[in-house]
MARTIMI-169903 format. One record per residue (C-alpha): x, y, z; residue in three letters. Coordinates in steps of 0.5 Angstrom, whole numbers, padded with zeros to 4 digits, always signed. Layout:
<tifis>
XYZala;...
</tifis>
This chain:
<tifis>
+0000+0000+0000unk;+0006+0005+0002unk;+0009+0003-0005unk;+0003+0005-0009unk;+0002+0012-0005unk;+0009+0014-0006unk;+0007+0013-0013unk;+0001+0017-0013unk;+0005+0022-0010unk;+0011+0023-0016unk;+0005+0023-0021unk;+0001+0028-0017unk;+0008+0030-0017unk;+0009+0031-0025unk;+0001+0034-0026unk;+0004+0040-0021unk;+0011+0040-0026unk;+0008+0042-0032unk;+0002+0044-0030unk;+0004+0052-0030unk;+0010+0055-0034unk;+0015+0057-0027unk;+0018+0053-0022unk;+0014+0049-0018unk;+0018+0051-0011unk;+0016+0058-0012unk;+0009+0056-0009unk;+0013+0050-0004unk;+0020+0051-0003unk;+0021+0045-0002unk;+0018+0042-0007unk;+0024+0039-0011unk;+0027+0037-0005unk;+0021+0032-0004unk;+0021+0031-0011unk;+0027+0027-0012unk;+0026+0024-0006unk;+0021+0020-0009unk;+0022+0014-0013unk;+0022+0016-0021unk;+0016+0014-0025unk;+0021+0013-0032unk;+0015+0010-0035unk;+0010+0015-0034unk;+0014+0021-0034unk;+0016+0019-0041unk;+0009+0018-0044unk;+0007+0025-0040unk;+0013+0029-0043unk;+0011+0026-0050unk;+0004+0027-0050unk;+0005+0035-0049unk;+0004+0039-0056unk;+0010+0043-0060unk;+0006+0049-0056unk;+0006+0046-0050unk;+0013+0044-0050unk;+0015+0052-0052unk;+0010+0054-0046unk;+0014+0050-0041unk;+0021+0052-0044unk;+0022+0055-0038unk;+0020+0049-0033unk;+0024+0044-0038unk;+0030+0048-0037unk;+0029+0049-0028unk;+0028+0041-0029unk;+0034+0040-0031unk;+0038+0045-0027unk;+0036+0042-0022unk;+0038+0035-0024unk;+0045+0036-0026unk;+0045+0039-0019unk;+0042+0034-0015unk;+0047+0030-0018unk;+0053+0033-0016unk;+0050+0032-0008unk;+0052+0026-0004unk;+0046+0022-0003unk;+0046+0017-0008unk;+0038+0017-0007unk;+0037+0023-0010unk;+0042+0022-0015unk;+0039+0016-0017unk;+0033+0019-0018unk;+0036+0025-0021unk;+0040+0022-0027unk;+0033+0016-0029unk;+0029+0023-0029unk;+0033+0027-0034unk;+0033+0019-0038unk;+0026+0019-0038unk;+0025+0027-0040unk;+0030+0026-0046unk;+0027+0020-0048unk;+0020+0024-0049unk;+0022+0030-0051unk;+0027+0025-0057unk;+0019+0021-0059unk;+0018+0028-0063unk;+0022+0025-0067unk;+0030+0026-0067unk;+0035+0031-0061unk;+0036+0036-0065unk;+0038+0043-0063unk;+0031+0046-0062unk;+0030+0040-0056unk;+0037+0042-0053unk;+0033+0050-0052unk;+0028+0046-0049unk;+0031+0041-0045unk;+0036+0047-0043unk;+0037+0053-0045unk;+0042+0054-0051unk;+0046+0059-0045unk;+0048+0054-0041unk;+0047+0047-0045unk;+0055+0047-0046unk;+0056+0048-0038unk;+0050+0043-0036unk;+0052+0038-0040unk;+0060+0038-0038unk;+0058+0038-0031unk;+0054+0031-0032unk;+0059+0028-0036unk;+0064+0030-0031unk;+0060+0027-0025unk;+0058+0021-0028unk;+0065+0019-0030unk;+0066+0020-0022unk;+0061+0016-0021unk;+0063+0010-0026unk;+0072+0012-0024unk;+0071+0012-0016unk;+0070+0005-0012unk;+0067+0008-0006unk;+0060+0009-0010unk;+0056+0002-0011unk;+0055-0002-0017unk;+0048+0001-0018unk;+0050+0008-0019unk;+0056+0006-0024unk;+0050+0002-0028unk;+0046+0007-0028unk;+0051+0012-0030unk;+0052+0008-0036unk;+0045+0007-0038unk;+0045+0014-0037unk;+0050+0014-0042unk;+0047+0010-0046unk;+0041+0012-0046unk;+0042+0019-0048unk;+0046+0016-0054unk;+0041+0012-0057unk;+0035+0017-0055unk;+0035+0016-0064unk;+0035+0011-0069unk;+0041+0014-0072unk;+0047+0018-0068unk;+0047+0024-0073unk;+0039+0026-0072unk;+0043+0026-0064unk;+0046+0033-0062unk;+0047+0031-0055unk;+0053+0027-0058unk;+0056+0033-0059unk;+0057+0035-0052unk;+0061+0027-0051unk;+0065+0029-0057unk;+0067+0036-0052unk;+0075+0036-0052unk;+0073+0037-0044unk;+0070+0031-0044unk;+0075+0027-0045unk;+0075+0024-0037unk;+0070+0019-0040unk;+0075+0015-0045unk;+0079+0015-0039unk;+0072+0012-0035unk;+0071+0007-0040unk;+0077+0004-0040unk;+0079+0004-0032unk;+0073+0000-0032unk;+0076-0005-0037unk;+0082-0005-0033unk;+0079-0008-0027unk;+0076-0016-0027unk;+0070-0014-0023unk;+0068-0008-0027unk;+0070-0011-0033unk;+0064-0017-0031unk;+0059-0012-0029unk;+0060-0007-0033unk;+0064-0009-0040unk;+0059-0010-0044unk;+0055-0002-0044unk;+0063+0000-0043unk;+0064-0003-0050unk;+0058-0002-0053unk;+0058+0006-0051unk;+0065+0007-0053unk;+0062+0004-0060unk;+0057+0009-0061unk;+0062+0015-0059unk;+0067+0013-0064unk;+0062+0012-0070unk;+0058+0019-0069unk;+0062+0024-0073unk;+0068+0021-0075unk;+0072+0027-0078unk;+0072+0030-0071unk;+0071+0025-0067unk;+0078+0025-0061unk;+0076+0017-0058unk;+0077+0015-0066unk;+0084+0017-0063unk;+0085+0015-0056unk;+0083+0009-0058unk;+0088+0009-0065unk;+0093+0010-0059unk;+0092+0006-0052unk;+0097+0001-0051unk;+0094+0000-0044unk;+0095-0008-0044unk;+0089-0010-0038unk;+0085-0004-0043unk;+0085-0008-0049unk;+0085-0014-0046unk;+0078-0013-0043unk;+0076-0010-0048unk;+0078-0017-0052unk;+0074-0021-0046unk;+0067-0017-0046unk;+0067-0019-0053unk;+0070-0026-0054unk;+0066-0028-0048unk;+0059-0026-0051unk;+0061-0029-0057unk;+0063-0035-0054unk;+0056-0036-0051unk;+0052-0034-0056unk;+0056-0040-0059unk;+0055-0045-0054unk;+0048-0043-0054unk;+0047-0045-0062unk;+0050-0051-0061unk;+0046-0053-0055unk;+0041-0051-0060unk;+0043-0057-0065unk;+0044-0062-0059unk;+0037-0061-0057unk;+0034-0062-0064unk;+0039-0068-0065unk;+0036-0071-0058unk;+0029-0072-0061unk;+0030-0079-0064unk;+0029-0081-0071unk;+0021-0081-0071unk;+0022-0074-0069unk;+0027-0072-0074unk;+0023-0075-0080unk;+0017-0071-0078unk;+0019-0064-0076unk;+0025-0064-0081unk;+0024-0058-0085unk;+0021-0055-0078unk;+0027-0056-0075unk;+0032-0054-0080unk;+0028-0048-0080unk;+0028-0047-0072unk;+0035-0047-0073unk;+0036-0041-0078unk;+0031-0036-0073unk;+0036-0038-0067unk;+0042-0036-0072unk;+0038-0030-0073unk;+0037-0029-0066unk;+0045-0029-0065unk;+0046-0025-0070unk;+0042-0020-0068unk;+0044-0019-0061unk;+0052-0019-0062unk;+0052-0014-0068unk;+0055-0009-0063unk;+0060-0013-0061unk;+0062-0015-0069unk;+0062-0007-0069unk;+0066-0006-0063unk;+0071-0011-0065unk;+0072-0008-0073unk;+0074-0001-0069unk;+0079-0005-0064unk;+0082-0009-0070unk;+0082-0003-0075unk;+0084+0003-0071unk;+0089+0000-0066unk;+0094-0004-0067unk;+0095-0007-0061unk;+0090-0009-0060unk;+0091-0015-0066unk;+0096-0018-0060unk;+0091-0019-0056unk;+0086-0024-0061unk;+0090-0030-0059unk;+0093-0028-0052unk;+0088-0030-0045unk;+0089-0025-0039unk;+0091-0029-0034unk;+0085-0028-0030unk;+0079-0028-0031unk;+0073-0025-0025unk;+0078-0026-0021unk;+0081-0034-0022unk;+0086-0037-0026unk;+0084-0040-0033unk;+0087-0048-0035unk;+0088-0049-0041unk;+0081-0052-0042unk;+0078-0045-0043unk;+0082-0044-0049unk;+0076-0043-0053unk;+0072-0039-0049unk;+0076-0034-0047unk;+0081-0033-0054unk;+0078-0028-0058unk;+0079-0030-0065unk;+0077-0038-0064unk;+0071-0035-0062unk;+0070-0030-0067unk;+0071-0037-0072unk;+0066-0041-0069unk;+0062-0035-0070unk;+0063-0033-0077unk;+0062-0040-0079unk;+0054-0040-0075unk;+0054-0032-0079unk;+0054-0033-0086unk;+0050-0038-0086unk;+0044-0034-0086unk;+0044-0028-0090unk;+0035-0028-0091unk;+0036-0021-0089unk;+0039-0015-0090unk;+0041-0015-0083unk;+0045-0022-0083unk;+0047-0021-0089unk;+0050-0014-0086unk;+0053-0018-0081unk;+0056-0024-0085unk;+0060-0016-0088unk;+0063-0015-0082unk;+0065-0021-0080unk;+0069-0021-0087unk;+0071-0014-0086unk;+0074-0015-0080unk;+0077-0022-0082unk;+0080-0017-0088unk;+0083-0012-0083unk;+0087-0018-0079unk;+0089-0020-0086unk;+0092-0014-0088unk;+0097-0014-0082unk;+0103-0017-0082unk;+0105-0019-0074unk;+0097-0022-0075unk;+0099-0026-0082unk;+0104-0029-0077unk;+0101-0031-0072unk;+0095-0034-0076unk;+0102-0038-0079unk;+0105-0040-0073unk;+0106-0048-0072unk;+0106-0047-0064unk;+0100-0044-0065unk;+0095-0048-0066unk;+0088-0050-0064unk;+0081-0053-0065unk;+0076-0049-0067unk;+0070-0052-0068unk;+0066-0049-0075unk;+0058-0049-0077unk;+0056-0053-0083unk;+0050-0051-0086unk;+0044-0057-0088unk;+0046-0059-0095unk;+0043-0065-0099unk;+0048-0069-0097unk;+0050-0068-0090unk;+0046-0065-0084unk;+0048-0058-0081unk;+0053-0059-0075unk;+0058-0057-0071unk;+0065-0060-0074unk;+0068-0061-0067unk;+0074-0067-0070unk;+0078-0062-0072unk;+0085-0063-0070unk;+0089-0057-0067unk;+0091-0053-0073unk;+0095-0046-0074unk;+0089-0040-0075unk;+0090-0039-0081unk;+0087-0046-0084unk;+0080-0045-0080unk;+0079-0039-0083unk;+0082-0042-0091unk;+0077-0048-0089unk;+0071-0043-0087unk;+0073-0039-0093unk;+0072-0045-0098unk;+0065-0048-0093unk;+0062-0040-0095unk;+0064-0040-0103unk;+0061-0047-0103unk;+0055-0048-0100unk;+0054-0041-0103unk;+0053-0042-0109unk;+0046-0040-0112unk;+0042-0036-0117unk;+0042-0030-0112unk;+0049-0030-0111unk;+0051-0025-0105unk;+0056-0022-0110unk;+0059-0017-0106unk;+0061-0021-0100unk;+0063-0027-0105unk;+0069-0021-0106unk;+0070-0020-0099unk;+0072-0027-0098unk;+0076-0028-0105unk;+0080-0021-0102unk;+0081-0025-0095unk;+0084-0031-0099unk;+0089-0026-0103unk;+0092-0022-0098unk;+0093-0030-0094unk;+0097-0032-0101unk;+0100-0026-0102unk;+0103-0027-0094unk;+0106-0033-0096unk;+0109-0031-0103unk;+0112-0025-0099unk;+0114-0028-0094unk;+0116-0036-0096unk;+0111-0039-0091unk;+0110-0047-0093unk;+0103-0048-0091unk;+0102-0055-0090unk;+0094-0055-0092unk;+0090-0059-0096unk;+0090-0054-0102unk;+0085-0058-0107unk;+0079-0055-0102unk;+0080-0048-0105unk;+0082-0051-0112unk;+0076-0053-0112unk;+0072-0049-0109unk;+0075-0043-0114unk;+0073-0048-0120unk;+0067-0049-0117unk;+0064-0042-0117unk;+0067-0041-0124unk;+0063-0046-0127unk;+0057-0043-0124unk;+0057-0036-0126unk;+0059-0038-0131unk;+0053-0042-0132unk;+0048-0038-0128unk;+0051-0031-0133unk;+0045-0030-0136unk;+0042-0028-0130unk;+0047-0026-0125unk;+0049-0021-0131unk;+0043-0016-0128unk;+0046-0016-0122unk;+0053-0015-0122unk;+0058-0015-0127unk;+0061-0023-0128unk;+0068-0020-0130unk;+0069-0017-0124unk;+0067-0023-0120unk;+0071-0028-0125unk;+0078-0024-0126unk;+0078-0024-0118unk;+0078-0032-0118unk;+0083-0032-0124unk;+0088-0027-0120unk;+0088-0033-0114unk;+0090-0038-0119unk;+0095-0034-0123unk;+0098-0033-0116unk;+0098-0041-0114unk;+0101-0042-0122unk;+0106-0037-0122unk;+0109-0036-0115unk;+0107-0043-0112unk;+0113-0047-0111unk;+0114-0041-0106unk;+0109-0043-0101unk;+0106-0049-0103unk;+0108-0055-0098unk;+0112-0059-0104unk;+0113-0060-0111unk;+0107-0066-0110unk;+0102-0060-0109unk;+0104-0057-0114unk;+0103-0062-0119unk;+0096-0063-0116unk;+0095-0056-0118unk;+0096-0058-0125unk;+0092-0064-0125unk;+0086-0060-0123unk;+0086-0054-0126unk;+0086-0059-0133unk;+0081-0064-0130unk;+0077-0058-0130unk;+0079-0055-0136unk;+0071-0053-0138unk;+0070-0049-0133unk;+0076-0044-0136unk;+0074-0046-0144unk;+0068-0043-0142unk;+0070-0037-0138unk;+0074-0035-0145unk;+0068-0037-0149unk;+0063-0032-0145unk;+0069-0027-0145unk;+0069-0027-0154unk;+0062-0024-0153unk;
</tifis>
């Protein structure tokens, strides 16, 4: 019964706030004191500020523009209430004022005045990342601090639309990359609060990318625990998105044999939704990654590397799989690219290409793929196909990274070959193979691999564009596809007795370019037309 009275009373509360256009403690003087010792209604406080018309909202500038002053200032008070309520009042107000459609300057004048936005906005800032740097303050009030963050980023579809982001750009703000990163630097932070640390230093990175300062304190922190944080909070939740597909597909297996004959396509279809579902929750966590990977260099030792604790205990070599970036970022990929129904899996498939051709680019990250000594098994997804089920190929030996990622390469370029040819991501994947062999030619590196499987796969998407040209035509252009493969191949026939294993591979090499013969007869016959 108290419970609901006090809820009563902060809604009696917001009906006395906008009632009138002036400030509520000029008729109770203790009105905001009372105020933000209630609970907030964050539901009902946005739905009351939403409601209000554009007269209304001009009208009740001035109330807005108290309202705020006096949560920026409730907040620099000690008394973790009040600033509580404070910080999920000035959430809720955003996020109503933000239904009208985009952050724009008209809605920074209503919510503070643009005299004293700047000032405000630094003030709140600063305060914030006190509250997430400083270990005296709870938990509650560094998570809240975070979603306050990331609540006035994401207030609108797109970050341009948001010119509160502004105020996070602010050279005076930088005390908030720092924040960021103290957290990652700290196991129990990191396990409370990695995931919105990562996520909101994403967003401040992607807005306004010209003038952005985070694009270049991340290009430059060589903070080891800091990166190391960064790569756990991702490789962590990839792994466990991982493991739940792969539960998913031991559950569906488990039904027994009548099961599978009647529900067949049920299941297959089951299974598409949950890589759906996976791929929708950790796009933020590819985008994170593509940004660590692109712009610090550093970062990319921290792909293969462990912390040496991990929340506080030491990790055995059995954890291997969870807690290495990379091999979970393969297992991954191998579950993303095999759906691309949608735009936004096919986005993601894109990203993990992009990603996989940053990592390919760098000369240390080519050597660690290379490295003998680091080999490891990493499962891969395989899609249903006529002949085979769809399962995870858990009878990998341990082999060095770059095998995983040829041998995914291969599985992407086969089993994808069909009349809607998704043409750019085929040139991601044939770029990732280029840049591979062109390590190896430059740097003489004998990989030993079984090179018929992308023999053939090359040939194999040969002939079916081929084939396919008339249709495919009114998409993209077939040469441009077609030279990218026949470039691959030149390599292995010109400079293959530099990196190929042996003088056997070499010969195979020819053998199965002239077994496949047709497939080039017929390249050359389309190109005469």
């Amino acid at each position: 019964m108290d419970r609901k009275e006090l809820k009563q009373k902060v809604l009696l509360f917001y009906d006395q706030l906008f009632s009138k256009n002036e400030d509520p403690a000029k008729t109770n003087p203790n009105f905001w004191n009372e105020f933000f010792l209630l609970w907030t209604n964050q539901a009902k406080l946005e739905e009351c500020v939403g409601r209000l018309s554009g007269q209304q909202l001009l009208r009740l500038k001035p109330v807005f523009n108290i309202l705020t002053s006096q949560c920026v200032t409730v907040v620099q008070e000690e008394h973790n209430i009040k600033a509580v309520n404070a910080i999920q009042t000035l959430i809720a107000v955003v996020r109503g004022l933000a239904r009208r459609g985009g952050v724009g300057f008209d809605v920074i004048d209503i919510l503070f005045g643009f005299d004293v936005a700047e000032e405000q906005m630094k003030k709140l800032i600063e305060r914030l990342c006190e509250f997430l740097m400083h270990e005296e303050h709870p938990n509650v009030l560094k998570k809240l601090s975070l979603d306050a963050f990331l609540s006035l980023a994401t207030v609108t579809d797109k970050l341009a639309e948001n010119e509160l982001m502004r105020y996070f750009l602010n050279s005076n703000n930088v005390v908030l990359f720092d924040a960021i990163v103290q957290l990652l630097n700290n196991s129990t932070s990191r396990k409370l609060h990695g995931d919105s640390a990562v996520l909101l230093l994403t967003l401040l990175i992607n807005y306004c990318k010209h003038e952005n300062q985070f694009i270049a304190k991340l290009s430059i922190l060589d903070d080891e625990l800091a990166l190391h944080g960064y790569s756990h909070v991702i490789s962590t939740s990839l792994a466990e998105h991982n493991r739940f597909f792969q539960n998913h597909l031991s559950q569906s297996e488990s039904k027994g044999m009548l099961a599978s004959v009647t529900n067949m396509v049920g299941t297959m279809f089951v299974a598409e939704d949950v890589v759906l579902n996976s791929v929708k929750s950790d796009d933020r966590l590819l985008l994170a990654m593509y940004e660590a990977v692109h712009l610090n260099r550093n970062f990319i030792t921290t792909l293969t590397s462990m912390p040496t604790q991990v929340d506080g205990t030491e990790m055995s070599a059995s954890q291997d799989e969870s807690t290495n970036l990379f091999v979970a970022f393969l297992t991954y990929c191998s579950v993303v690219i095999q759906d691309l129904k949608s735009e936004r899996t096919r986005d993601a498939a894109k990203l993990c290409f992009v990603i996989l051709t940053c990592i390919a680019d760098d000369q240390y990250a080519n050597g660690v793929m290379h490295d003998v000594n680091m080999a490891f098994r990493i499962p891969l997804y395989r899609a249903p196909m006529r002949h085979r089920k769809g399962a995870f190929d858990k009878s990998r030996p341990l082999r060095p990274l770059v095998v995983t990622v040829l041998d995914l390469l291969c599985e992407f370029i086969s089993s994808h070959l069909m009349r809607q040819l998704p043409n750019e991501l085929f040139g991601w994947a044939l770029g990732i193979v280029q840049r591979i062999i062109c390590y190896e030619k430059k740097c003489r590196v004998r990989l030993q691999y079984d090179w018929r499987a992308l023999w053939n796969a090359l040939i194999s998407l040969l002939r079916f564009v081929v084939q396919q040209e008339a249709h495919l035509v009114q998409s993209f252009d077939v040469f441009v596809l077609c030279q990218k493969v026949v470039t691959i191949l030149n390599l292995f026939i010109t400079f293959g007795d530099t990196f190929l294993p042996d003088p056997t591979t070499y010969d195979h090499l020819y053998y199965e370019i002239i077994r496949q013969r047709d497939a080039f007869d017929n390249l050359y016959s389309l190109g005469l037309f």
